[in-house]
MARRO-962031 format. One record per residue (C-alpha): x, y, z; residue in three letters. Coordinates in Angstrom, 3 decimals, padded with zeros to 6 digits, always signed. Example, Ala and Ser with C-alpha at 12.3 -4.5 7.8 and 13.67 -1.06 7.14 Angstrom:
! residues 2
      east     north        up   aa
  +012.300  -004.500  +007.800  ALA
  +013.670  -001.060  +007.140  SER
//
This chain:
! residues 339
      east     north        up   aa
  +000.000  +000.000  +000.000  UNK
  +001.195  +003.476  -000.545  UNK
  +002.080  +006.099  +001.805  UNK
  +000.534  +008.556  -001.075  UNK
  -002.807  +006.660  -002.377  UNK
  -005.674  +007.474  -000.144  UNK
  -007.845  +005.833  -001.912  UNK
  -005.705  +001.821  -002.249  UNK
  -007.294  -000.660  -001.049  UNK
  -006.734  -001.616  +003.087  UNK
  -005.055  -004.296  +004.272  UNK
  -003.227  -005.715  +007.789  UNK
  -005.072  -003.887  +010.932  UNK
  -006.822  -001.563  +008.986  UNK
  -008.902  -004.472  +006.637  UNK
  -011.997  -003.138  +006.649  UNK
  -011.514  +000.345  +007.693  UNK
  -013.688  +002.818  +005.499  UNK
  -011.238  +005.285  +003.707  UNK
  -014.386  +007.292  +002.370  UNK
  -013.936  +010.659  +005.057  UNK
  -009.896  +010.239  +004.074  UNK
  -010.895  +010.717  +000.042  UNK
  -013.274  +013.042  +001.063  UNK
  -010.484  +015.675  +002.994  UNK
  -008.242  +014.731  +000.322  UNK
  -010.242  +016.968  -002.102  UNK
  -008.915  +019.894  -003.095  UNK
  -011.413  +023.041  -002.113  UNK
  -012.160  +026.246  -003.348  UNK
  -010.250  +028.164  -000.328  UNK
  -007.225  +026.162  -001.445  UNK
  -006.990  +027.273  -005.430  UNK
  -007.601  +030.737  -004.223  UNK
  -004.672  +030.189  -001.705  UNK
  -001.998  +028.982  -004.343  UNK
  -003.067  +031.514  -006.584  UNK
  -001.974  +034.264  -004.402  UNK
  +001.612  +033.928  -004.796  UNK
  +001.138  +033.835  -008.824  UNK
  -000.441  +037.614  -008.555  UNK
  +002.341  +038.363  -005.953  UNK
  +004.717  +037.796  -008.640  UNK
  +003.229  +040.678  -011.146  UNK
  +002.022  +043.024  -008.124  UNK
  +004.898  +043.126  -006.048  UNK
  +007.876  +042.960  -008.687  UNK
  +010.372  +044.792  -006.140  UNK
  +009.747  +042.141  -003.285  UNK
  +010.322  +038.625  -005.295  UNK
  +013.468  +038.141  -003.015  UNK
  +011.622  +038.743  -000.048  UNK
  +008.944  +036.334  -000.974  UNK
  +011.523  +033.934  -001.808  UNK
  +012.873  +034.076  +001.666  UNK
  +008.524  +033.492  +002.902  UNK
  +008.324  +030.549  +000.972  UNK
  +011.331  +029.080  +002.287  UNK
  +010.336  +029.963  +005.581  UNK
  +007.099  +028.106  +004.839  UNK
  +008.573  +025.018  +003.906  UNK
  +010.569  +025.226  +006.899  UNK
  +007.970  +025.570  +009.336  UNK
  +005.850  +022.939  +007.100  UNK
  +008.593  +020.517  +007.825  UNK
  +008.257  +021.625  +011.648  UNK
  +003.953  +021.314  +011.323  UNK
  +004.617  +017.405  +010.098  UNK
  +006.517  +016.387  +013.045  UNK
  +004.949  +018.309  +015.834  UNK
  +001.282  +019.169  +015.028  UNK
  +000.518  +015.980  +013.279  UNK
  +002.811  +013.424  +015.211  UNK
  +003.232  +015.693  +018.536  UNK
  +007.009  +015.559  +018.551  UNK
  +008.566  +018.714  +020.233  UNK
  +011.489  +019.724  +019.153  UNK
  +014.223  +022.795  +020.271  UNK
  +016.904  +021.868  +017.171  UNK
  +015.021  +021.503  +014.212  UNK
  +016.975  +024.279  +012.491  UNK
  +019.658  +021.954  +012.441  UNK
  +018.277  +019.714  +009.729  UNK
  +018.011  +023.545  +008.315  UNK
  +021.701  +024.317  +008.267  UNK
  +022.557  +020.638  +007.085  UNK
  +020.855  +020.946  +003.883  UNK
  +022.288  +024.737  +003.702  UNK
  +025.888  +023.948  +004.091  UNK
  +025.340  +020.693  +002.472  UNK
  +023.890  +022.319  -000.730  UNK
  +026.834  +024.998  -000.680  UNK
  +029.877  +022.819  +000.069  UNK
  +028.644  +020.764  -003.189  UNK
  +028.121  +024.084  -005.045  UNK
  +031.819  +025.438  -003.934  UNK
  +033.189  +021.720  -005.370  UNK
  +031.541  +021.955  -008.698  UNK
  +028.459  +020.583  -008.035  UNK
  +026.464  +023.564  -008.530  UNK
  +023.167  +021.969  -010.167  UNK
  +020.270  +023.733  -008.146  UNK
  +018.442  +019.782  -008.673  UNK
  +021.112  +017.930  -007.780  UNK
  +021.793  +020.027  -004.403  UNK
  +018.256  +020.367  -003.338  UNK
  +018.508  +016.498  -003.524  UNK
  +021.645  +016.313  -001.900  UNK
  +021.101  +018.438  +000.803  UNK
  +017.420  +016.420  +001.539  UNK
  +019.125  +013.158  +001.536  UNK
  +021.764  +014.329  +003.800  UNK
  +018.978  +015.899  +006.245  UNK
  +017.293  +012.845  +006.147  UNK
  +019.807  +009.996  +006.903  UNK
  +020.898  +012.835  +010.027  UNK
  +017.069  +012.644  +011.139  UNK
  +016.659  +009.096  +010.930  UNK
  +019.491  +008.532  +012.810  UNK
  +018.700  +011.110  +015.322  UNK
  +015.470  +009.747  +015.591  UNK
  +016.218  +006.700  +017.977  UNK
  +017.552  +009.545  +020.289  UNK
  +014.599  +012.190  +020.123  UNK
  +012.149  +009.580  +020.439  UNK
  +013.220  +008.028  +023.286  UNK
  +011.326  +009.319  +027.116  UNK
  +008.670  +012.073  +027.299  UNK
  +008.359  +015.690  +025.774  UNK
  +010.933  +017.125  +028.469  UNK
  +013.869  +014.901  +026.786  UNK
  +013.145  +015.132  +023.598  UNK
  +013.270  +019.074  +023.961  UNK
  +016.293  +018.523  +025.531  UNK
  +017.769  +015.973  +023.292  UNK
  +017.124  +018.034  +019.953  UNK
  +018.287  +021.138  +021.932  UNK
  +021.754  +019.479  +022.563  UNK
  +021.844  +017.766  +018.871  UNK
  +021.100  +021.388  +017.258  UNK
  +023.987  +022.731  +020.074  UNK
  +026.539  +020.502  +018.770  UNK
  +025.913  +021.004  +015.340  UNK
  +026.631  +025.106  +016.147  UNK
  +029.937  +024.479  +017.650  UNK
  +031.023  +021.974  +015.189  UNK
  +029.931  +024.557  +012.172  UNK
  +031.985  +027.039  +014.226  UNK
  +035.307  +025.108  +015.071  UNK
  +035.258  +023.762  +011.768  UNK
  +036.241  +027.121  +009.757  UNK
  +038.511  +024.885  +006.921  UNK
  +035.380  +023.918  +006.026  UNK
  +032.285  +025.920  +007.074  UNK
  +033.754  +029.351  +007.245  UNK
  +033.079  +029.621  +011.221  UNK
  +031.278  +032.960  +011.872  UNK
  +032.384  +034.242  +008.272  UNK
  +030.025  +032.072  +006.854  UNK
  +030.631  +029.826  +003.441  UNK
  +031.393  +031.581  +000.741  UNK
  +032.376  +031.234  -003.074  UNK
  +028.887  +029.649  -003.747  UNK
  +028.069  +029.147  -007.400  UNK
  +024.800  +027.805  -008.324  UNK
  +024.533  +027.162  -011.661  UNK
  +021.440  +028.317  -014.352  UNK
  +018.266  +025.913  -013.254  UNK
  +017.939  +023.239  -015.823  UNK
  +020.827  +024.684  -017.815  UNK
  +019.269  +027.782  -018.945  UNK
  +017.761  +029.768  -016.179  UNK
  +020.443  +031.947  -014.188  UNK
  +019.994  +033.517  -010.548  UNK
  +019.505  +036.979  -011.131  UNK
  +019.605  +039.822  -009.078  UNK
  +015.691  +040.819  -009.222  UNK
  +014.860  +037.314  -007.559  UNK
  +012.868  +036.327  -010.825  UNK
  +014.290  +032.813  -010.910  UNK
  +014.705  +032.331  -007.726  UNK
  +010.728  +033.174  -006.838  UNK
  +009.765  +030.656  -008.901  UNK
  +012.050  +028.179  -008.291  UNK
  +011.224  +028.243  -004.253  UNK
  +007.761  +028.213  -005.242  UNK
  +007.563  +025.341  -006.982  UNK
  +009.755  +023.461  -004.602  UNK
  +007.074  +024.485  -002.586  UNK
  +003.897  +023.385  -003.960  UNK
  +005.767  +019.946  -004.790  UNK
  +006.295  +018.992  -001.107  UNK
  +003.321  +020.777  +000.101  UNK
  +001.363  +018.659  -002.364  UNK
  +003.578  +015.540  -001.518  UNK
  +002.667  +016.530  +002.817  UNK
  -001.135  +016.874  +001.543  UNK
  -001.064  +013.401  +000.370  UNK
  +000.362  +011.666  +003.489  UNK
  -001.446  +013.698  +006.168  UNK
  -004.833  +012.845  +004.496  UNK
  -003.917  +009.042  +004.259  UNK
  -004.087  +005.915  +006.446  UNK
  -000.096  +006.706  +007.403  UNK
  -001.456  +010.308  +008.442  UNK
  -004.391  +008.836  +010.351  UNK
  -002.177  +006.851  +012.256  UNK
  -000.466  +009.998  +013.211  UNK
  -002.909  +011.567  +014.779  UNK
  -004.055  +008.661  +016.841  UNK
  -000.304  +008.740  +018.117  UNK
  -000.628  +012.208  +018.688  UNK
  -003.870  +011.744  +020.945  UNK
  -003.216  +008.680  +022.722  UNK
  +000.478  +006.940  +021.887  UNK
  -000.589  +004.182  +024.229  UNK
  -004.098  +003.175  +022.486  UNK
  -002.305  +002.847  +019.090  UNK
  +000.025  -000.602  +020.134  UNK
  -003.601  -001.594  +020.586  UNK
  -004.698  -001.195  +017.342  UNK
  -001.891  -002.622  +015.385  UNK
  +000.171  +000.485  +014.772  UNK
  +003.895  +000.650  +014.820  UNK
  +003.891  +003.422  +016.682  UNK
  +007.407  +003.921  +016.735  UNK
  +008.438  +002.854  +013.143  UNK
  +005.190  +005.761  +012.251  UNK
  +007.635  +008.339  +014.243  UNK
  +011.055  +007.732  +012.629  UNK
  +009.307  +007.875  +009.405  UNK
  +007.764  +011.185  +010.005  UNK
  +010.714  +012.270  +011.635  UNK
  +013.035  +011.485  +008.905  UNK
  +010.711  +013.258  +006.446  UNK
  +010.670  +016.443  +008.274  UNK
  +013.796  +016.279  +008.563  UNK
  +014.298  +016.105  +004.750  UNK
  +011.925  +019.048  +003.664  UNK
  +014.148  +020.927  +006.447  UNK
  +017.259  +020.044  +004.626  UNK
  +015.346  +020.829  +001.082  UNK
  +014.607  +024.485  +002.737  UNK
  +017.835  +025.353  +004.107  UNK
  +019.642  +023.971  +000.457  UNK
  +016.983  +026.715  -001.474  UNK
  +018.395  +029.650  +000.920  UNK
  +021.854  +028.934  +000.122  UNK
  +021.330  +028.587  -003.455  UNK
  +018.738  +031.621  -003.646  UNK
  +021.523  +033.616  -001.580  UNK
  +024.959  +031.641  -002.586  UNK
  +026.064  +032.550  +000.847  UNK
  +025.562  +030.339  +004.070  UNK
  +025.768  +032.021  +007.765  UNK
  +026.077  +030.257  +010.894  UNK
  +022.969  +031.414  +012.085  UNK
  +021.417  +028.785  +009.983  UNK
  +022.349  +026.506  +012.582  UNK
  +021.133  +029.037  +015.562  UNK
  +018.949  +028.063  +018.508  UNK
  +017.086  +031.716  +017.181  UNK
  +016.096  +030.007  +014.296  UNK
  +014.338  +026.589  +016.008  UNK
  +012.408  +029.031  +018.419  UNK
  +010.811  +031.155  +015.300  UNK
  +010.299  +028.273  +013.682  UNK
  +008.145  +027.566  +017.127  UNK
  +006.603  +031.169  +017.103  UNK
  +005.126  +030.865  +013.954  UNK
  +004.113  +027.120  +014.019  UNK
  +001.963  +028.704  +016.957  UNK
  +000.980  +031.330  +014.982  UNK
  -000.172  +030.144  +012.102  UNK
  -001.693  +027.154  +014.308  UNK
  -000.213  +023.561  +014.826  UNK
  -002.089  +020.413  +012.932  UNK
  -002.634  +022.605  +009.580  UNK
  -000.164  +022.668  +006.739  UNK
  -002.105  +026.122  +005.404  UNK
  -001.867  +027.231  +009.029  UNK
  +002.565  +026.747  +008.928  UNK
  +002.354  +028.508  +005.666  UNK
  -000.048  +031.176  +006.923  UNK
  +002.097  +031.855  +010.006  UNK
  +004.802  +032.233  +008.019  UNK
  +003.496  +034.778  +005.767  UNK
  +002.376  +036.676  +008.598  UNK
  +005.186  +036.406  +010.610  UNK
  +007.325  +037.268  +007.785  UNK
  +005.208  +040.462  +006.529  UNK
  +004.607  +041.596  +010.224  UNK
  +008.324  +041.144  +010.590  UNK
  +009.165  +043.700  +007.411  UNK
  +005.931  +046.194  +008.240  UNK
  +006.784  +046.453  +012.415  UNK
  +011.028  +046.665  +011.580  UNK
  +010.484  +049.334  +009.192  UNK
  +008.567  +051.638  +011.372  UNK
  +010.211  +051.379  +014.479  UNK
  +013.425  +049.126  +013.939  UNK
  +014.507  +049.194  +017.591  UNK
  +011.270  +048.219  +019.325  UNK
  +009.636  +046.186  +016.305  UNK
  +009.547  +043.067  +018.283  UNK
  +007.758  +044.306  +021.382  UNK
  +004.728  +045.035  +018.759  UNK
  +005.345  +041.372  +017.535  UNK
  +004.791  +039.756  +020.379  UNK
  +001.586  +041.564  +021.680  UNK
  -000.047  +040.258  +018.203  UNK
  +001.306  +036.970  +019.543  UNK
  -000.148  +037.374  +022.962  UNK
  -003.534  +038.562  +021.541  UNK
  -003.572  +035.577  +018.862  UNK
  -002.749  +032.781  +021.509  UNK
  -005.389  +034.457  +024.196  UNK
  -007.983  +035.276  +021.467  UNK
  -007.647  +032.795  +018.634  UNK
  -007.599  +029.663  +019.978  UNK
  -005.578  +027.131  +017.688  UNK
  -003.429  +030.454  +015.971  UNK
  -004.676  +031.969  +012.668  UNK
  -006.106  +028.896  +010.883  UNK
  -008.212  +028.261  +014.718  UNK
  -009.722  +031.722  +014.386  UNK
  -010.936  +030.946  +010.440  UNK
  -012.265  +027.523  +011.260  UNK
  -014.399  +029.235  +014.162  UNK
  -015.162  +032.380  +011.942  UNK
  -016.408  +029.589  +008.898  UNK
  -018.394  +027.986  +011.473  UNK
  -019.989  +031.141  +012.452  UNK
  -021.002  +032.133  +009.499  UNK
  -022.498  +028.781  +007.977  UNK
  -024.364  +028.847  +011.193  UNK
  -025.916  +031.998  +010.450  UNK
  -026.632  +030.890  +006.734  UNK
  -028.367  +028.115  +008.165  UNK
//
């Protein structure tokens, strides 16, 4: 059966389960076209800002990556930047050594991510919430000072330089309006969003909720609860890698700070933000963030974050389940009235 096929037939404990409500959220709604047509008229209305949306949709794959392993499996993490700076440095040591296909380094840098996740994985799963923070807290840690000590190689706090990405596909270059490198982060984007979409809303997905709820009930049931994780884990773990590998090549420069504690914590803000359990909502947050971020910073760049987080405070107290929480109840409230 496949991870990616809804609709295949059952088999093993869930024989006989009916996959009808899975095929039915696995429909793609109106809400959702409108969505993914935003960024297309963002491309002709805000000409100027194409490398600042490039940096929002990599942020939103980032946080996506985040969304798969916390909202929908409930594993917290402190660290997860450092699956981040992997596939960054991974993606521009390959560029610096000739290996400068954008393709070929996305791929590189997600494989790389990956194999480090999955064999993480037997570490951060192991004991409650409090280790695991810990645990991916110490992993990410490591990974700093190592990036740091290791200047031969990384740069240390100069960063990696002397990346050269070459043309995507052989014919179109990075150029300094952001053009290419727009569309190449959003497509990137709707590909693993679309690939995310597919396993969240199949049996694999249901199983990861029912982990999420009650990791005890699942044994029960017939799930391998902890071969569900890994997988999961290593997959988030990969579309972290794939995000950090499109900032180096969108940027051809790789700072430190990719590997930051900073960086795992937003990832956390906006997660909460744009509201856990929702791959719109890690997208939304994102955005929001991201454009908050740019608005607050350019009126008042010394107290810009102290405006941040009362929206934060007012969006935890107020909209229960971050922004996609307060649309859900605001849809609700208005079929209710229509009714």
């Amino acid at each position: 059966m496949s991870l990616f096929t809804p609709s295949a037939p059952l088999s093993g404990p869930l024989a006989g389960f009916d996959d009808g409500p899975l095929r039915n959220a696995s429909r793609w709604r109106a809400p959702e076209f409108v969505f993914w047509a935003l960024p297309v008229v963002a491309y002709f209305a805000f000409p100027d800002d194409l490398a600042l949306l490039s940096q929002m949709a990599i942020t939103a794959l980032l946080v996506l990556s985040l969304d798969l392993i916390l909202g929908y499996a409930g594993i917290i993490s402190l660290g997860h930047a450092a699956f981040f700076g992997i596939g960054a440095y991974a993606a521009g040591l390959l560029a610096q050594h000739g290996w400068g296909d954008p393709i070929l380094g996305l791929a590189g840098a997600g494989l790389l991510a990956a194999v480090t996740g999955f064999i993480t994985s037997f570490l951060v799963l192991r004991g409650a919430d409090l280790t695991r923070l810990m645990v991916t807290l110490g992993v990410a840690s490591m990974l700093y000072v190592s990036a740091n000590k290791l200047t031969s190689i990384t740069g240390g706090l100069d960063g990696l330089q002397g990346v050269e990405v070459k043309p995507l596909l052989g014919r179109f270059a990075f150029d300094l309006y952001s053009k290419t490198a727009y569309i190449y982060c959003l497509v990137v984007l709707f590909v693993l969003f679309w690939i995310a979409r597919r396993i969240v809303h199949s049996p694999f997905g249901l199983s990861l909720h029912g982990i999420r709820q009650n990791v005890f009930r699942m044994p029960a049931l017939g799930t391998p609860v902890n071969a569900r994780l890994v997988a999961i884990y290593t997959l988030g773990a990969a579309y972290a890698g794939i995000a950090g590998a499109l900032l180096t090549q969108t940027t051809q420069f790789v700072s430190i700070d990719v590997l930051s504690f900073s960086r795992s914590a937003e990832l956390l803000l906006i997660l909460v933000l744009g509201g856990t359990g929702s791959l719109y909502g890690a997208m939304l947050g994102a955005m929001v963030f991201m454009t908050m971020h740019q608005v607050l910073s350019g009126i008042n760049p010394q107290y810009w974050q102290f405006w941040l987080g009362l929206m934060l405070i007012f969006v935890v107290l107020f909209a229960r389940g971050g922004i996609m929480g307060a649309l859900r109840a605001l849809s609700m409230r208005l079929s209710r009235k229509r009714a």
